[in-house]
C-alpha positions in Angstrom: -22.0 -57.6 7.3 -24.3 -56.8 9.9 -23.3 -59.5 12.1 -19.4 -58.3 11.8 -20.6 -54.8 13.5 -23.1 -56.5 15.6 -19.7 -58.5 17.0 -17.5 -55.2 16.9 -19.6 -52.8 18.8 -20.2 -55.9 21.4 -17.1 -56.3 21.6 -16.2 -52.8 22.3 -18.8 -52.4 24.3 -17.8 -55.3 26.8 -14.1 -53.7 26.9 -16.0 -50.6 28.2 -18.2 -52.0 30.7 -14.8 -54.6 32.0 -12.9 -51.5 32.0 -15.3 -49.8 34.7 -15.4 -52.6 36.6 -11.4 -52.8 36.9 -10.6 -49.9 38.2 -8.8 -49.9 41.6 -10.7 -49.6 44.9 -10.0 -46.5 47.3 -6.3 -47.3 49.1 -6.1 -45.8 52.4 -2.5 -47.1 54.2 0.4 -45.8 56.0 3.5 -47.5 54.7 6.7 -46.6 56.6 9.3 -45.2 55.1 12.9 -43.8 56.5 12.9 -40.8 58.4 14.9 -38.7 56.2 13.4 -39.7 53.1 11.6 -37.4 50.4 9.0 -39.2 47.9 9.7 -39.1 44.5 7.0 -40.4 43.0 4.5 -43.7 44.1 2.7 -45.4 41.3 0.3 -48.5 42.0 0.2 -51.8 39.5 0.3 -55.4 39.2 -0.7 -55.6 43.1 2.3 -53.5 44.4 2.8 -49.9 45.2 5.8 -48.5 44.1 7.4 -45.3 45.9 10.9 -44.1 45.0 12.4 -41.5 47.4 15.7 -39.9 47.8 16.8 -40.6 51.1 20.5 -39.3 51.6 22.0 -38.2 48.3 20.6 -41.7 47.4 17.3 -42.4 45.2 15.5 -46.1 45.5 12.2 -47.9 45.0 10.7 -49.7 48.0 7.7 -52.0 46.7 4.9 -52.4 48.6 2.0 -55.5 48.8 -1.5 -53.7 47.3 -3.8 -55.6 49.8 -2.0 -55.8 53.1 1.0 -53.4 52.5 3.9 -55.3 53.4 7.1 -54.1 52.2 8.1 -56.7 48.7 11.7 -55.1 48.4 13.9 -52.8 47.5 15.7 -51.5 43.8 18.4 -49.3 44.5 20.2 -47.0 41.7 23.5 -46.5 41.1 25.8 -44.4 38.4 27.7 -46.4 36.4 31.4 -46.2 37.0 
């Protein structure tokens, strides 16, 4: 029995200290974006960064590289018909 919490509270315990250590670094970029264009929202994840703007009556997510912040593409929205 005490070998079953001895492995629980290490293994909480490692998801703790892993968890620190994951966090993201400080981003500091530019990324360019149209010049009529109003952000949405940006959100950062699996090595991309994600902003969707409005950008004439239109809304769309440009996708971004985390580490050298080249663009990755583009997921445009559309009502259905």
């Amino acid at each position: 029995m005490a070998f079953g919490f001895l492995a629980l509270f290490g293994a909480i315990g490692y998801r703790v200290v892993i968890g620190w250590k994951s966090a993201p670094a400080e981003i500091a970029a530019t990324l360019r974006l149209p010049k009529d264009a109003r952000v949405l929202s940006t959100s950062v994840g699996d090595g991309l960064i994600a902003v969707t703007l409005e950008r004439g009556g239109t809304v769309e997510t440009r996708l971004f590289d985390l580490k050298d912040h080249t663009p990755r593409g583009v997921i445009g929205y559309a009502a259905e018909p």
